[in-house]
N, C-alpha and C positions, 0 to 999 in steps of 0.2 A: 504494500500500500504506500502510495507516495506521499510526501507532506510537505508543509514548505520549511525550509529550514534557515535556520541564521547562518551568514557567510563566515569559514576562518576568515582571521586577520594573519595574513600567511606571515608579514614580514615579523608580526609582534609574536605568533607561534614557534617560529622558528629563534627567534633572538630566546624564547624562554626553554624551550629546548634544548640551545648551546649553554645556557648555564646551569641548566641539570648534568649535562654531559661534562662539562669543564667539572664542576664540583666531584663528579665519582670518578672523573681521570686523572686528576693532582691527588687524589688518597693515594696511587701509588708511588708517588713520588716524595710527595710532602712531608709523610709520617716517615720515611727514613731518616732523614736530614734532622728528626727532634730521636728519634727513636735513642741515644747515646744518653741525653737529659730525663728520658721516661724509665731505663733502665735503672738509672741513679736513686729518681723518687720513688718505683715499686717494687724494684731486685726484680729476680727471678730472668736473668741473664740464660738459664737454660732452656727459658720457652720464648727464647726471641725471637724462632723463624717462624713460630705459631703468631704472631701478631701480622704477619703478612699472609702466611700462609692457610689464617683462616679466614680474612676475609676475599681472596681469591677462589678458595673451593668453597662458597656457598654465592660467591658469583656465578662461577660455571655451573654449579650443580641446578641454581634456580633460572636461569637461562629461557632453556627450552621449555621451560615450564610457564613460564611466564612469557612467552610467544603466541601459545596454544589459546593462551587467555584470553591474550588481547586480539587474539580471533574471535572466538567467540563471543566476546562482551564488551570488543573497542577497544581502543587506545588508550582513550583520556584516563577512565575509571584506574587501569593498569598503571600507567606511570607516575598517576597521584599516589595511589596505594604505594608502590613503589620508592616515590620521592620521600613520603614521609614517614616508612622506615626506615629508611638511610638516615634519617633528618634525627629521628629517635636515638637511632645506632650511635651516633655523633655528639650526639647531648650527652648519653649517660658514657661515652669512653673517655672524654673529658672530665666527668664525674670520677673515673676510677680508681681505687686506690691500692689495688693488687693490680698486676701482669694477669691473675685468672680471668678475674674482672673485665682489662682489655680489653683480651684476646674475644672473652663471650660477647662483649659488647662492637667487636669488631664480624663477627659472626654476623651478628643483628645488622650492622649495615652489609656489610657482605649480601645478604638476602635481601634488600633495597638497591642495591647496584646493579642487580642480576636484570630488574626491570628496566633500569634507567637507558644505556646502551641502545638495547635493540629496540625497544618499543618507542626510542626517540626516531633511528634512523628508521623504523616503517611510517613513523607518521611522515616525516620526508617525503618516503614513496605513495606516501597516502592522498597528500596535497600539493605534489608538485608533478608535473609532465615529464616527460623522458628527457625532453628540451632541458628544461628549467633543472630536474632533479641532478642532473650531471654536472653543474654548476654548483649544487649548494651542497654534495657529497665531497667535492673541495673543502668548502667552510667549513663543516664538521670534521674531518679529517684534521685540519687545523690546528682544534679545539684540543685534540693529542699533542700534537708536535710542539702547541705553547705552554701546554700544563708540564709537560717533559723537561719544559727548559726553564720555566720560574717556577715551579715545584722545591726544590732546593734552596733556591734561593731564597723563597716567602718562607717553606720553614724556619730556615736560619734564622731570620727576622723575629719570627715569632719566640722563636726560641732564647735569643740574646734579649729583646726588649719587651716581653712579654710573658708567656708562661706555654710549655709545651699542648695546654688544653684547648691550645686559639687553633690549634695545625685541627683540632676537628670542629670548635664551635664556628669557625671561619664559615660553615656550608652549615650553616643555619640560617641565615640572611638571605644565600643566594637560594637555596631551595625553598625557601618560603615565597620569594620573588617569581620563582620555575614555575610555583603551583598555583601562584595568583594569575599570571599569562596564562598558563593552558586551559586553565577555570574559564577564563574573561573571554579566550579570541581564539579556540579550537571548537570545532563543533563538529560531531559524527552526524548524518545519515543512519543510523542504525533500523533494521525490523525485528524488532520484536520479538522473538520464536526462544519457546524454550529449548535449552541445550543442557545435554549431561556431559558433565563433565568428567572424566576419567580419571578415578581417583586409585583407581587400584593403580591403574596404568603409571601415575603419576609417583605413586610410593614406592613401587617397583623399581624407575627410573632414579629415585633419588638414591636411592637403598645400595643400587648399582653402581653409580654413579662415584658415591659417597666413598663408598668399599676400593673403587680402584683408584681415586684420588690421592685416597690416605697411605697408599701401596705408594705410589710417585712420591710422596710428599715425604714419607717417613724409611723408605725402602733405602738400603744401604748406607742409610744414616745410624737411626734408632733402632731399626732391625735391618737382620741380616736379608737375605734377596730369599735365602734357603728357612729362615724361620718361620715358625708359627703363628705368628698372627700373620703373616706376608702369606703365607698359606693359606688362611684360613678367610682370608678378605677378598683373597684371586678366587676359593670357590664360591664365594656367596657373592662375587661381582657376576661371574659366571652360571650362574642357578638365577640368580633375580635377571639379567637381561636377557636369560631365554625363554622365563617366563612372560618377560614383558615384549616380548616381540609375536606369542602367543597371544596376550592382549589385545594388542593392537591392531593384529590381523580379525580381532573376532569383535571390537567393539563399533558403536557407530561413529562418535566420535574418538578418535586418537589423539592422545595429547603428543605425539608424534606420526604425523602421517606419513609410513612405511612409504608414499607413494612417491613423494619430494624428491626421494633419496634414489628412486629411480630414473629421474630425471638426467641423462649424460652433462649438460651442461653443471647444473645443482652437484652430482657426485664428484668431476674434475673441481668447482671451486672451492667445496669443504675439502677434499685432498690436499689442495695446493694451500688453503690455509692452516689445516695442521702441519703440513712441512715447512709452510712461511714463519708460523709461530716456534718451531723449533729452532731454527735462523735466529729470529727477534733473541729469546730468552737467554740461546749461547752468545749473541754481543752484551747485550743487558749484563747478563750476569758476570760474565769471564773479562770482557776487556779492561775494564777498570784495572783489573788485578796484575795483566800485563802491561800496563803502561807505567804501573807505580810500581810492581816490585821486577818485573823483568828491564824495563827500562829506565827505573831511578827517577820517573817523574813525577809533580805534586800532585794532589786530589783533585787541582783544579784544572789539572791538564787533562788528564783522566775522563773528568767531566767532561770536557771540548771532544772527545773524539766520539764520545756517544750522543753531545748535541747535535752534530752534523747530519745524524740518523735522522733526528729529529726536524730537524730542517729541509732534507730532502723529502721527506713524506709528503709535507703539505704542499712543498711547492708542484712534485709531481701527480698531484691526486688532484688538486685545481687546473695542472694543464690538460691532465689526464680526461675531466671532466668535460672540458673544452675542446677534445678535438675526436671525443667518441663517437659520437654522432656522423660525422666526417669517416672516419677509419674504420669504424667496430669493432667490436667486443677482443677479439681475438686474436690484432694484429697488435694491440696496445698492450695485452695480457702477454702477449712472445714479448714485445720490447722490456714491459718489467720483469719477465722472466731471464731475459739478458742481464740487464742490468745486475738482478741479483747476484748472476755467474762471474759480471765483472767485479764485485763489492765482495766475492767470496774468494775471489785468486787476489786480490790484494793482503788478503789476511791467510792466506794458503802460500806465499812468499812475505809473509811478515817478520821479521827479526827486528834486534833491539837496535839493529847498525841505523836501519831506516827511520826511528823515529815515529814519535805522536802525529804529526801529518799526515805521515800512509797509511796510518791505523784511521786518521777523520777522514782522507778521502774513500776507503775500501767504505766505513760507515754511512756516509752519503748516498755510495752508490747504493748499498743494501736499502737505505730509506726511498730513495729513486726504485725503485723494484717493490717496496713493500706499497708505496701509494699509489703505484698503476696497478698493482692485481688489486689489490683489496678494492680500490675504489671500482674497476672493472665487474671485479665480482658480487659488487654489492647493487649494483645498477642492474646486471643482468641479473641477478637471480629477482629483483623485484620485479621487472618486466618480463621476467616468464610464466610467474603464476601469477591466480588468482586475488581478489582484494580476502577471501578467506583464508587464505593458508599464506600471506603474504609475513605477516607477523613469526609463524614459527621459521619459516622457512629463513628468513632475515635473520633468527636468533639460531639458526641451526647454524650455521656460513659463521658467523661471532661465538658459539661454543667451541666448533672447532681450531679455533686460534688460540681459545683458552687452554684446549686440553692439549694444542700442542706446544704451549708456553710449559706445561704442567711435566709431558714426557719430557721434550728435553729441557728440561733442570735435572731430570731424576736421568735420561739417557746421557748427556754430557759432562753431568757432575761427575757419574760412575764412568766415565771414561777417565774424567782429571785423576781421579783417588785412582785408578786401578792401574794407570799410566806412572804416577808418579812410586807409587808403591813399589809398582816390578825397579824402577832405577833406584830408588833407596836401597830395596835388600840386594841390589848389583855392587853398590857401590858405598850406599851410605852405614851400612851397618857396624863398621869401627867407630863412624862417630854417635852411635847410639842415638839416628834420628828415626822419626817415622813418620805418616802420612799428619800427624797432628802437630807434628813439630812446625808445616806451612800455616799452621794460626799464626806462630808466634812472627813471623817474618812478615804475613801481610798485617798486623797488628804494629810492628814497629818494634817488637821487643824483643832485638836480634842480638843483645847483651850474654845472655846464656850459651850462645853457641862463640867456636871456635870460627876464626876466620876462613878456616880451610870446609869446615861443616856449614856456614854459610852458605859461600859461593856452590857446594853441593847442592846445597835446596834451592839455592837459584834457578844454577843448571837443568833440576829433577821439574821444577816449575815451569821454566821454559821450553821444555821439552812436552812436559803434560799438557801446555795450553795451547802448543801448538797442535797438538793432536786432536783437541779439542777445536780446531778451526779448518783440521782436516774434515773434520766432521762437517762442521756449517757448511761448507763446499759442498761434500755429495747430498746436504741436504739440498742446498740452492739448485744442484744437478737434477733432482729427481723433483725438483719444483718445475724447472724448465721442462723437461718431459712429459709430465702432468699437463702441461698446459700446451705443450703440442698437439695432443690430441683433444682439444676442447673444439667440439663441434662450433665448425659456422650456423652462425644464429643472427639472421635478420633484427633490427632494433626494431620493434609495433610501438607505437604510441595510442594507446586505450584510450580515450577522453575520461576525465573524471567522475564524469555523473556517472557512468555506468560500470567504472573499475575501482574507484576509489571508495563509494560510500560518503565521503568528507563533499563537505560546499567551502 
């Protein structure tokens, strides 16, 4: 039944949009740079990677859940729900006054962020044309590559002339602003119909989900790869997603629709972004450590060579956006997939002789490679389906980055330790070091060791991280290939009234 409906105010929707989005993209940047001050006031120095690494897996985990929603019940309802758990999550972790605290209360936003992400960039696809949307999947993009770079820097701020509580009550203002715009100047089209929602389908998913998360997160760290709860997590990840794919095939609704996934375009760009996100996570994580302790330079240099990541994204995913229409989908996806290859044989010939420079231009390029696919990928998969499955499908393509941020930490890390380990017992075991001996060196507390035990664990370090960018290569390799075979696919332009739901 039709009705008349109030018009979005596209330009004021979208402005409240990028500051939902900005605010859950600086939490991962921001709370590091105070994380050293929060340590100090709560202790518990032993569950430090859990204040990251929980509000990450109930990002991923609520994702695709929160997709399916906002199919079935709109946009708007989804990302206010959304925003104002995050907004909760943020109030009471500045309240904390344990590490358990925290970490729970970074949970809680965790589980608010899961919505904010995808359910911003469908409403994009929701209220803007193929034209238009390829311009403003620039600007969003953006929204990353500027939180990346003053991320750090605001914390500090916060930290030296303020109190480490502002790094989360700071997205309290702005999401209160988010939910005022989307309230005032978005408006759905929706009909009416009731829907069942799939809940089994959905606990199934988390349950899964949850179980192989904690396997990446905790696996070769806190347990062993061969232990028992590592065991006991792979069967029950294993038992819950084969019953859930039995769900799905037998429900009417699916909070995952098995069909998306059939889709050849859909299947090559969730591929290419879990290989792209493994890429992402071993620069993030690894290169800092190579430039300050393989190459002797400060924190701030360190910093510069993963800003240029940061920079190359936005600028390529705005031109990216601008010249799709023109080229399509799949001649712009090979170029970023070059790019990546070039960005990965820079750090694949990287030594300490060459310097912080070739470490930011190899960086660049990878960020040049990471904003033409994604932005690529995010334009075509909303213009292949439907305004109903537009939502999951959006947050299927952004789970898959998540969980391949999530493998390699947990595949690259276990290369560092397993690399550096075999040259210790070769070589370092007269000086009584071992794979924990490299805290003290990237920590600065290089007092305890022998000069000659040193320069060992330098060697055993540069050696390990280069092994570990042999890696990023054949990932960036098998990124390119993935994306060779992504079917040619004509760009449609749907008109709104009939594809969108949204005025």
């Amino acid at each position: 039944m039709s009705r008349e409906t109030k018009t979005s105010r596209r330009p004021l929707v979208l402005t409240s949009i990028i500051m939902a989005m900005f605010m859950s993209a600086i939490e991962g940047t921001i709370v590091a740079t105070a994380m050293p001050n929060i340590v100090g006031d709560l202790g518990g120095f032993s569950l430090y990677s859990w204040v990251f690494s929980g509000y990450l897996l109930m990002n991923a985990l609520t994702i695709l859940i929160y997709g399916k929603l906002a199919d079935l019940f709109g946009r708007k309802p989804v990302i206010i729900f959304g925003i104002i758990i995050f907004l909760i999550g943020s109030l009471l972790a500045g309240l904390s006054s344990s590490m358990k605290m925290l970490i729970l209360f970074r949970f809680i936003q965790g589980i608010g962020a899961g919505a904010i992400q995808p359910i911003a960039t469908t409403i994009v696809g929701d209220i803007y044309t193929v034209q238009e949307r390829s311009k403003i999947q620039g600007y969003l993009s953006s929204v990353w590559g500027i939180s990346a770079i003053i991320g750090p820097a605001l914390g500090g701020v916060f930290v030296q002339y303020f109190n480490w509580a502002w790094v989360f009550w700071m997205n309290l203002p702005l999401g209160v602003l988010a939910i005022i715009g989307i309230s005032a100047f978005f408006h759905e089209n929706l009909e009416k119909t009731s829907h069942k929602v799939d809940y089994k389908g959905s606990a199934l998913l988390f349950i899964a989900l949850s179980s192989l998360m904690i396997v990446f997160i905790e696996g070769g760290t806190a347990w062993g790869w061969t232990s028992l709860p590592v065991i006991l997590l792979i069967a029950l990840f294993l038992v819950c997603f084969i019953v859930f794919i039995f769900q799905e095939k037998r429900t009417e609704e699916p909070i995952v629709p098995l069909s998306i996934w059939k889709k050849p375009l859909i299947a090559v760009a969730n591929s290419v972004n879990l290989t792209t996100g493994v890429i992402m996570i071993g620069l993030s994580s690894f290169l800092p450590a190579y430039v300050q302790v393989v190459m002797g330079e400060p924190a701030i240099v360190a910093g510069f060579t993963l800003t240029t990541m940061s920079i190359g994204w936005p600028i390529a995913s705005t031109i990216t956006g601008r010249l799709i229409l023109k080229m399509g989908y799949r001649p712009l996806a090979i170029i970023g997939g070059v790019s990546l290859i070039i960005g990965g044989c820079f750090f694949l010939f990287l030594s300490p002789s060459k310097g912080p420079v070739w470490a930011g231009i190899g960086s660049f390029f990878i960020g040049i490679g990471m904003g033409m696919t994604t932005t690529v990928f995010i334009i075509s998969i909303q213009n292949s389906v439907e305004w109903k499955v537009r939502g999951v499908a959006t947050a299927s393509n952004m789970f898959m980055r998540q969980m391949g941020n999530t493998v390699g930490a947990a595949l690259l890390g276990g290369i560092l330790n397993k690399r550096l380990q075999t040259f210790i017992e070769n070589k370092g075991a007269e000086n009584r070091l071992s794979v924990n001996s490299a805290n003290a060196v990237l920590s600065g507390g290089t007092n305890q060791f022998s000069h000659q035990a040193l320069e060992l664990l330098k060697q055993g370090l540069t050696l390990a991280l280069h092994t570990v960018y042999i890696g990023v290569f054949v990932f960036a390799v098998i990124s390119l290939i993935l994306i060779l075979v992504m079917p040619k696919q004509s760009i449609k332009n749907l008109p709104n009234s009939e594809n969108n739901k949204t005025s």
